[in-house]
N, C-alpha and C positions, 0 to 999 in steps of 0.2 A: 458602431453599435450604440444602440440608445441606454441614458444613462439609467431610466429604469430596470433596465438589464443589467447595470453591468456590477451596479452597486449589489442587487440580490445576490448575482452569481459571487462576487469577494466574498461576502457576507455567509455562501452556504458554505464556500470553500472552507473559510475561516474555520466555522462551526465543525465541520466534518473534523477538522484539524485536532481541534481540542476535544474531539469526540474519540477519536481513534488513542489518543495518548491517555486518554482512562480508559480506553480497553485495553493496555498494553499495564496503566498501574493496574486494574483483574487480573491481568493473567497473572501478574508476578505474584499478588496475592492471593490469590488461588493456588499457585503453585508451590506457594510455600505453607499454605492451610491442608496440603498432601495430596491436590489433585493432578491428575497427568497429565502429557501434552495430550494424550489422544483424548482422554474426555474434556479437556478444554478445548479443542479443534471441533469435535462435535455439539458442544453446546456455542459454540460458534457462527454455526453453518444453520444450529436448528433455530437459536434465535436469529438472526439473519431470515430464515425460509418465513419464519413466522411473521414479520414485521412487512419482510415483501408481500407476502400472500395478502396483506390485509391489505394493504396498499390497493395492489392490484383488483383482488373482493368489490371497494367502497369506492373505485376509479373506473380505470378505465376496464374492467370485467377480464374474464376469463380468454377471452377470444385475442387480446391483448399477448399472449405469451407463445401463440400457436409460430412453429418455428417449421420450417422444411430444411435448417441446418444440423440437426442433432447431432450428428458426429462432428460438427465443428465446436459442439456446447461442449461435449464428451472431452475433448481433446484442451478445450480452455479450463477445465474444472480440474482434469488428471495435473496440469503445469500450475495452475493457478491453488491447488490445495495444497502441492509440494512445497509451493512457493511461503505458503502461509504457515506452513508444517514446520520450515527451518527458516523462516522471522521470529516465530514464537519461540522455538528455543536458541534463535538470539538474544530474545526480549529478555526469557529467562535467564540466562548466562550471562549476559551484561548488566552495567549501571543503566538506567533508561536514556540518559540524555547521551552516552556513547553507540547504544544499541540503534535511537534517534537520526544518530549522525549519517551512521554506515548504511542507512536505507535509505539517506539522499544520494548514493550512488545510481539509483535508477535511472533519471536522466542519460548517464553516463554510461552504461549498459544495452541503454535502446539504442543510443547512436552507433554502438558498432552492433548491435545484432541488426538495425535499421541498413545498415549497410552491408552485411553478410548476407543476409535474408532476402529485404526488399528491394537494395541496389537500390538505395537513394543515395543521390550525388552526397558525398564527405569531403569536403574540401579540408585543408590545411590544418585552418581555423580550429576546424571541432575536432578534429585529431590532436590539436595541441591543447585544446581545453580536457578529452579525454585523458592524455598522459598528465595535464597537471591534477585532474581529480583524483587518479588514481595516486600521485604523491601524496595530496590531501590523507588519505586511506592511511597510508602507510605512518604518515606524521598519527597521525590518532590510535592505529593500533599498534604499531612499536613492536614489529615482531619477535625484538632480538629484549622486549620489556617483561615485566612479570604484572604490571599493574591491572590487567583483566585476563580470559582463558582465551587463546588464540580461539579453541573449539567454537566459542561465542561469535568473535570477529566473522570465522570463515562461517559459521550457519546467518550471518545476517548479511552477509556478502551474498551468500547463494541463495540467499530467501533474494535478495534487491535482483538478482540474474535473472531470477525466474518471474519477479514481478515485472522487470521488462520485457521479456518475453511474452506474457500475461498482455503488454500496451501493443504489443505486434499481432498477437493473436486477433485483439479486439479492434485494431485499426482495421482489417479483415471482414471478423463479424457484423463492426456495426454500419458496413455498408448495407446491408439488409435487414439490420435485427434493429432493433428498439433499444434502448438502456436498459428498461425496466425488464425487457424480454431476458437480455444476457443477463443479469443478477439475477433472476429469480433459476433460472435452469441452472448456473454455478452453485447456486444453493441447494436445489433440488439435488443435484446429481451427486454430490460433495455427501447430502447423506447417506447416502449406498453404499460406499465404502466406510464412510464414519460411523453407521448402526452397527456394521461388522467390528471393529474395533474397540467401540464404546462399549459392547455386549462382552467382550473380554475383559476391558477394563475398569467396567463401574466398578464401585466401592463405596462402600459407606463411608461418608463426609458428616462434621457438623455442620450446623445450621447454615454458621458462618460461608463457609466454603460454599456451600449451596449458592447462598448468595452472589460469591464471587461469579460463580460459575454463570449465573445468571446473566449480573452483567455483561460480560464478555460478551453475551450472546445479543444483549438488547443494546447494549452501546456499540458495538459489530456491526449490527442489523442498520444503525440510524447514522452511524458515519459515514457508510456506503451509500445509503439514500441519498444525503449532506453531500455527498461528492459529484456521484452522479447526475443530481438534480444540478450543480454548481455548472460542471459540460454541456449541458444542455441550454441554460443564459449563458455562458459565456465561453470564449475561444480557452484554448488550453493554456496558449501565452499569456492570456490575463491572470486565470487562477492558479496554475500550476505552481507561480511563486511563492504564494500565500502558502504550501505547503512548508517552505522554509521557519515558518514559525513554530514549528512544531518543537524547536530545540528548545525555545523560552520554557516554551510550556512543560516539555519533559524534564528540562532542567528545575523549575519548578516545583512540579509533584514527586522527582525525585528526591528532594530536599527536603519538601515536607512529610513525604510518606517515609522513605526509604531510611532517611536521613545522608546521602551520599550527593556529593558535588563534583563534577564534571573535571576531568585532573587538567591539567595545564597543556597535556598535549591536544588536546581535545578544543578547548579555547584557538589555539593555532591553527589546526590541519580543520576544523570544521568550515571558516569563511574560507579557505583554497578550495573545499570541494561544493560549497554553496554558489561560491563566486563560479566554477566551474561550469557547474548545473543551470547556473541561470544565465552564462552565456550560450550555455548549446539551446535553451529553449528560444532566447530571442532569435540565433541565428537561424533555427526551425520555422520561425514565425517569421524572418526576413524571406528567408529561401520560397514560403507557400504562397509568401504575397508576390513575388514577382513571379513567382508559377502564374497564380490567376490573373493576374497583368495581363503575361506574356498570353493568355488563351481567351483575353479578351479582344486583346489588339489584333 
């Protein structure tokens, strides 16, 4: 890959990265300024729609998003909002750099639904890095502990299942679809159900919370952009990693926002399931290159 590519693609990934963990410090302060998950989920999806649609508007036009998979978009929005539904009240119920942690299980997650699902070869290797990841989990959430709410643990667990699910679905779609096409329809369809919800839920907020609400929506919108545009310069193996930074950084503005620091278990069990994650990716990226080898040769 040329290097003019490959530094942009770190560089969005990066961005995305520190993009996404102040949408995560919004939500908590929103949530604690007395707004809900569901009109936080909604201001979400609509700032998200809003940010794609302009995109799409001042680029590459309308004709850009014309899709003949609808029921495939239908079926990524229904898994992929669920998924987003119980991250957030992960995000909420946890410390952020804990809540952080437990969504690097994703890696770890794909390789066995990649295997249940797709019947891609699993050799040894990534079976033994999935059972050690999942120790990793177990070290950081401490089930038999008192120091966070299990309830927390298992919603950012199952938001990370479903977000895998989410990269199975999409590995799928974007054999025909565009990026920009699957974001803007996840967005699109996510408010049809989210209007219904929001419509029961609004309530008058101060200003502040308004604002929270906001961001969520616009730092949402442009960390997705940030990511996606990052896949498109670069192979998944190169940026995928870069999402591991995300701990400094949640560890970070937890600190300074929250005022809370990462317990001891956490330190320990998070490089077991980092280390974990970043061996199942290289050996994904071992495994595709000698796929294309072998169908060159």
């Amino acid at each position: 890959m040329e290097q003019d590519r490959i530094l942009p693609a770190i560089a969005l990934r990066l961005l995305s990265v520190v993009i996404f963990v102040m949408m995560g410090v919004a939500i908590k302060l929103a949530q604690g300024a007395g707004a809900s998950i569901g009109e936080i989920l909604f201001f979400r999806q609509f700032g998200a729609c809003v940010l794609v649609a302009t995109v799409i508007a001042t680029g590459p036009g309308l004709r850009s998003i014309a899709t003949t998979r609808l029921s495939a978009h239908v079926v990524r929005a229904v898994v992929g909002l669920s998924a987003m539904a119980l991250t957030f009240n992960g995000i909420v119920a946890l410390p952020l750099a804990e809540a952080t942690t437990i969504g690097f299980t994703v890696p770890i997650f794909a390789t066995i639904l990649g295997a249940l699902v797709l019947r891609e070869p699993t050799g040894w290797r990534r079976w033994a890095a999935v059972a050690t990841g999942f120790a990793g989990v177990l070290i950081v959430a401490q089930p038999s502990g008192t120091h966070f709410p299990l309830w927390g643990a298992a919603c950012a667990l199952s938001g990370a299942l479903g977000t895998a699910l989410v990269t199975i679905l999409l590995r799928r779609i974007g054999r025909t679809e565009a990026a920009l096409t699957t974001v803007f329809w996840f967005s699109a369809l996510s408010l049809l159900p989210l209007s219904l919800i929001y419509a029961q839920a609004a309530q008058p907020h101060e200003a502040m919370t308004w604002f929270w609400l906001a961001g969520v929506g616009l730092l949402g919108g442009a960390a997705q952009i940030a990511m996606t545009s990052s896949l498109r310069l670069g192979a998944v193996s190169l940026v995928v990693p870069m999402d591991y930074s995300s701990l400094l950084w949640a560890t970070l503005f937890g600190w300074l926002v929250f005022g809370t620091i990462p317990a001891q278990a956490t330190w320990i069990g998070a490089p077991v399931i980092i280390g974990s994650g970043l061996y199942i990716v290289w050996r994904e990226h071992v495994r595709r290159r000698v796929e294309t080898e072998q169908a060159i040769t």
